[in-house]
C-alpha positions as CSV (number, residue, x, y, z in Angstrom):
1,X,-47.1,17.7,11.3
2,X,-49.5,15.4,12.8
3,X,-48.5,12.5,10.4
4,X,-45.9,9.6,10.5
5,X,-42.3,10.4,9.1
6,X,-41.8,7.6,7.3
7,X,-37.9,6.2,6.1
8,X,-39.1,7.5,2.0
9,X,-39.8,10.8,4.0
10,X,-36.6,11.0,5.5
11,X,-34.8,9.9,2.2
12,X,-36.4,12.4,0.7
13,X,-35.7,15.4,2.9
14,X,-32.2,14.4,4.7
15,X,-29.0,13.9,4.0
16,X,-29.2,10.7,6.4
17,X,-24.8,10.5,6.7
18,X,-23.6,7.7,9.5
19,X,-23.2,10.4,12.8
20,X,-25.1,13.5,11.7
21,X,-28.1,15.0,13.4
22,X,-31.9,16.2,12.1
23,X,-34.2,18.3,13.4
24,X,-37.7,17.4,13.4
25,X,-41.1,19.1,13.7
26,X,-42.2,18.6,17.5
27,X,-45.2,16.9,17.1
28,X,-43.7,14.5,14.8
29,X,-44.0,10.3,15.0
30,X,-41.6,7.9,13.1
31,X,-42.5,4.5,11.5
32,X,-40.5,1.9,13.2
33,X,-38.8,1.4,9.6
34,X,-38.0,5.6,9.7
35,X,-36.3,5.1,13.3
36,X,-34.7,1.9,12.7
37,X,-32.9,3.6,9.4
38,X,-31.8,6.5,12.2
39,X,-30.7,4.3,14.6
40,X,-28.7,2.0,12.2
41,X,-26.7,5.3,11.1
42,X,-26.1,6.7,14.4
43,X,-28.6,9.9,13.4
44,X,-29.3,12.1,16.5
45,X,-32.5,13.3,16.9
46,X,-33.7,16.3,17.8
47,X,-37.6,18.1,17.7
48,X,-37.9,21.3,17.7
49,X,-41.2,23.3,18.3
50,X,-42.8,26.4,17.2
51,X,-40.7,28.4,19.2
52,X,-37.2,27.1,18.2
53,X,-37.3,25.0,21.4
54,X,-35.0,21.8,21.1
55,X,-36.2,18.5,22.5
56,X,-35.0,14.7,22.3
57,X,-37.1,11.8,23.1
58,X,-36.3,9.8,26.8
59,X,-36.3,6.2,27.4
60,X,-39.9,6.2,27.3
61,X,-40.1,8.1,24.4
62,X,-41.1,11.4,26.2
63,X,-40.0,14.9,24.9
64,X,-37.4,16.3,27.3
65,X,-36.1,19.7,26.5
66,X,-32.3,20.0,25.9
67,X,-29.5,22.7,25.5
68,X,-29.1,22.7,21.4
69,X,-25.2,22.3,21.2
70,X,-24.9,20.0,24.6
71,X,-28.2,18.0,24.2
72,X,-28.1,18.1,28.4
73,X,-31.5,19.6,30.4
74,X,-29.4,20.7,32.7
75,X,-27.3,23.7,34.0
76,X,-24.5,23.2,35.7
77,X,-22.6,25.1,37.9
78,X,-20.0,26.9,36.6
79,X,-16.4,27.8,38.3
80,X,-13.4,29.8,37.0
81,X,-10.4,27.7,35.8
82,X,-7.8,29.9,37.5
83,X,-9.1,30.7,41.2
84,X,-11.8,26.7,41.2
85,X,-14.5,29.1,42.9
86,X,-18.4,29.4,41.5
87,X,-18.8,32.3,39.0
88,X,-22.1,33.5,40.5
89,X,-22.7,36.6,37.9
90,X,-20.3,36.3,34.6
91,X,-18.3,39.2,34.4
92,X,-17.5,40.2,30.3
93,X,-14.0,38.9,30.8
94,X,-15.3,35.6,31.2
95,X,-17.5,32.7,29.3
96,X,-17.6,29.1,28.9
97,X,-15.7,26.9,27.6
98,X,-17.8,24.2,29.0
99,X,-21.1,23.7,31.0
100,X,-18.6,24.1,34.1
101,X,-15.6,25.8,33.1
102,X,-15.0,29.5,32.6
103,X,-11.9,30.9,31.1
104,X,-10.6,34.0,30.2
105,X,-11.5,35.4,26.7
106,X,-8.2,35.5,25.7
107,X,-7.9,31.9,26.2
108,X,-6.4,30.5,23.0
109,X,-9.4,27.7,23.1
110,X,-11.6,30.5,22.2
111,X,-9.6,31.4,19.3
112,X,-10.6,27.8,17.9
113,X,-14.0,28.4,18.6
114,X,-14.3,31.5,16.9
115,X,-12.6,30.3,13.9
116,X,-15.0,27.0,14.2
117,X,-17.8,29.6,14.3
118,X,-16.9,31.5,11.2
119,X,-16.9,28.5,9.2
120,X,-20.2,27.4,10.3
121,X,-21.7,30.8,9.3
122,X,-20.0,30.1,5.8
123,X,-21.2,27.0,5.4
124,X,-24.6,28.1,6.0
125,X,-24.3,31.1,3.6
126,X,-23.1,28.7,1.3
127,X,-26.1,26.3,1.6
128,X,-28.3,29.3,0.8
129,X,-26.1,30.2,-2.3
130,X,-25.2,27.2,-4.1
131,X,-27.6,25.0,-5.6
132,X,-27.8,21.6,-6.8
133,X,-25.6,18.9,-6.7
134,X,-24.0,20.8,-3.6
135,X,-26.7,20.7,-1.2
136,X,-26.2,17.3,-0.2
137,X,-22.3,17.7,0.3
138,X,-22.9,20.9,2.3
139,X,-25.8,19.8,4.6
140,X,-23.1,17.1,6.2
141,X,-20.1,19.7,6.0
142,X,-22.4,22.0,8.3
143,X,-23.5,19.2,10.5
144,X,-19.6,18.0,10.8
145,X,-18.9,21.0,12.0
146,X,-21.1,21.7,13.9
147,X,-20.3,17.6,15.3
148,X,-16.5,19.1,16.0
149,X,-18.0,22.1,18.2
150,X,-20.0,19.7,20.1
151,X,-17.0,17.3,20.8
152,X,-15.0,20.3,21.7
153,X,-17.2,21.6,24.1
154,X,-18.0,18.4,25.7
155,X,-15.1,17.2,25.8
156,X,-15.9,14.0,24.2
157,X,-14.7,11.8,21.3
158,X,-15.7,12.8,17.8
159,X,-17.3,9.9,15.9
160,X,-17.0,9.1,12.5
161,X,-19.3,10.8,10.3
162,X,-19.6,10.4,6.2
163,X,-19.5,14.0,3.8
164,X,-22.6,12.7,1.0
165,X,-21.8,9.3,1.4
166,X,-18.1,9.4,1.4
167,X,-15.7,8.0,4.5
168,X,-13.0,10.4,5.3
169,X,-10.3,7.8,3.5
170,X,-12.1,8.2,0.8
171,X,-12.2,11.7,0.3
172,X,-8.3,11.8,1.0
173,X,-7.4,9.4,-1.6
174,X,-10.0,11.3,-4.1
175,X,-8.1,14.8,-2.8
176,X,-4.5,13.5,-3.1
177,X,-5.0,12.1,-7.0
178,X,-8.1,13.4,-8.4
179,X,-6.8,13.0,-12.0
180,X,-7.1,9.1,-11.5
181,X,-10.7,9.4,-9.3
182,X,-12.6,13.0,-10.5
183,X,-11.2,12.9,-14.1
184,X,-9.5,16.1,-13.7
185,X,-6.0,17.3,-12.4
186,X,-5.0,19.6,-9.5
187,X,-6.1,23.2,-9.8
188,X,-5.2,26.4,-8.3
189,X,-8.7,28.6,-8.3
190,X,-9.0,31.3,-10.8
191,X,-11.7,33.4,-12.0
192,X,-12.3,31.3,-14.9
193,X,-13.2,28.3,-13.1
194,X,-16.7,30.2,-12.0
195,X,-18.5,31.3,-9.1
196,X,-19.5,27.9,-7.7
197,X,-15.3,27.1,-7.5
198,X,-14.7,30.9,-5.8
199,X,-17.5,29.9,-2.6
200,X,-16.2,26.8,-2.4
201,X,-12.8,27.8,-2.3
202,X,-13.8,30.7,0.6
203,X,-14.9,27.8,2.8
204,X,-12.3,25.5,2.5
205,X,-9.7,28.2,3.2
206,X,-11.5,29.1,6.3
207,X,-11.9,25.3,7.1
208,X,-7.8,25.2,6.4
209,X,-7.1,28.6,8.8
210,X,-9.7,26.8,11.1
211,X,-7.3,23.5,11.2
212,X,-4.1,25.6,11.5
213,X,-5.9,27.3,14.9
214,X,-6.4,24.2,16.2
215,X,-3.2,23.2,15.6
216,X,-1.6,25.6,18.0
217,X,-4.4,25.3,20.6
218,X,-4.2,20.9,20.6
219,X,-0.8,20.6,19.6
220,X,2.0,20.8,22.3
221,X,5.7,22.4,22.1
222,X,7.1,19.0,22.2
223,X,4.2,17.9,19.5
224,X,2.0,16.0,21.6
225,X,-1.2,16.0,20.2
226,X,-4.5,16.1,22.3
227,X,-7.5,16.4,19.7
228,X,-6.0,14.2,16.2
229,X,-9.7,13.7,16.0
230,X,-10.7,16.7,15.9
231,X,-7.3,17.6,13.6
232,X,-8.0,14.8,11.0
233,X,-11.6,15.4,10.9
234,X,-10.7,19.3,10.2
235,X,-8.4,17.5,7.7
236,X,-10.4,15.8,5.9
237,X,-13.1,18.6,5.5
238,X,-10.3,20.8,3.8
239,X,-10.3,17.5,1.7
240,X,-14.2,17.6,0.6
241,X,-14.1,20.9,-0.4
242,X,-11.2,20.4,-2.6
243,X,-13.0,17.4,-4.5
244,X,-16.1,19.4,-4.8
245,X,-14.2,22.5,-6.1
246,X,-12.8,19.7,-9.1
247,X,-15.9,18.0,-9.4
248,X,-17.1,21.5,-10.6
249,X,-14.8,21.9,-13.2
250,X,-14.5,17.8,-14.0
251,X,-16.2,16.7,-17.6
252,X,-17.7,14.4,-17.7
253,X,-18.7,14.1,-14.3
254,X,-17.3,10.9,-12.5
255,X,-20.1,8.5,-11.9
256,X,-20.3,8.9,-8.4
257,X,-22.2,6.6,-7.1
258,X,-19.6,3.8,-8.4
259,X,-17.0,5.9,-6.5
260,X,-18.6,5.3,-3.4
261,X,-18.9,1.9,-3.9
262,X,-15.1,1.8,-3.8
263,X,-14.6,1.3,0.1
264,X,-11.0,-0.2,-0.3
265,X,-8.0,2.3,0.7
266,X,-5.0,2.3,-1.3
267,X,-2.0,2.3,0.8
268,X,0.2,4.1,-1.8
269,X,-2.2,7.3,-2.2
């Protein structure tokens, strides 16, 4: 792609949700009016070439290659958490659980991230199973989970980041009385509510056991709480799923765009 992406482009092709991140042909240019849009909604981007390399532009706008999850060229070293020396050769016992830690695999960290994974790989199955209107909601699912991995690993704070153009108070209050927002009740999934309600229902359960893992991993004894970003956000992801499952079954369907609109938060929801 020799030719400018340009912000109808990106409308076009990406979801566009405040924090989320696109991946972009390498040889790709934006229109100051593409990058501004980007910019004003916190969109990281990456370039990828023909060879699945990742890159991200410098301060002068130079390709710099990068690690995919981290974003970081480079490689630190790493050293065991228990015994603080260098790992020189990783033994199978062993792996990260960041750029310069190594921990046991039975470390319960890894537990989290394993269940993180498998809910990434169903959200991806899921974006190749479900079609239309769910392709939207499940682009930012997959890239908000993929944002809680990143925050894990790095160790940083997870920023906000919209599910099709709804703020996680929003999708709470839509979860907790959908009767007054979606137009239909609660529901407990069954076999008549179809196929698109059974996938849907798979990855929020995983997305729940995925919240209950962290739980134990970021919650203390004496319930201190290390990660409540990373808890809410798994949270409120449980939440999306649940509106989408009722927005499958709602008729007529709400008018949604006049739901998101609605940016107040009731305090008695």
């Amino acid at each position: 792609m020799n030719d400018f992406i340009t912000e109808a482009w990106l409308r076009a092709n990406h979801t566009l949700s405040e924090g989320a991140e696109i991946h972009l042909p390498a040889d790709a240019r934006l229109t100051p009016s593409a990058r501004e849009l980007l910019e004003g909604r916190r969109v990281r981007i990456k370039y990828r070439d023909p060879q699945g390399r990742l890159f991200v532009d410098d301060e002068q706008r130079q390709p710099r290659p990068v690690h995919g999850l981290t974003s970081s060229e480079a490689q630190p070293q790493a050293c065991c958490e228990l015994c603080r020396q260098p790992v020189a050769k990783k033994p199978d016992t062993l792996t990260h659980l960041t750029a310069e830690k190594m921990v046991a695999k039975s470390d319960p960290r890894l537990g989290f991230r394993a269940a993180l994974d498998a809910a990434i790989a169903l959200a991806v199955w899921l974006q190749i199973e479900l079609a239309e209107p769910w392709q939207l909601w499940l682009a930012d699912i997959r890239s908000r989970l993929g944002n809680i991995m990143r925050a894990d690993a790095l160790d940083e704070p997870l920023a906000a980041q919209a599910i099709a153009g709804f703020s996680e108070a929003q999708l709470h209050r839509f979860s907790h009385r959908p009767l007054h927002y979606l137009g239909h009740d609660h529901l407990v999934p069954e076999v008549g509510h179809g196929r698109d309600v059974a996938l849907l229902n798979l990855l929020r359960a995983k997305v729940r056991e995925t919240e209950t893992v962290a739980a134990q991993v970021f919650i203390s004894r004496s319930f201190e709480v290390q990660r409540p970003d990373i808890l809410q956000a798994l949270n409120r992801l449980s939440s999306a799923l649940y509106v989408m499952m009722i927005l499958c079954v709602a008729e007529p369907l709400p008018d949604l765009e006049r739901l998101r609109q609605q940016r107040e938060v009731n305090h008695d929801d």
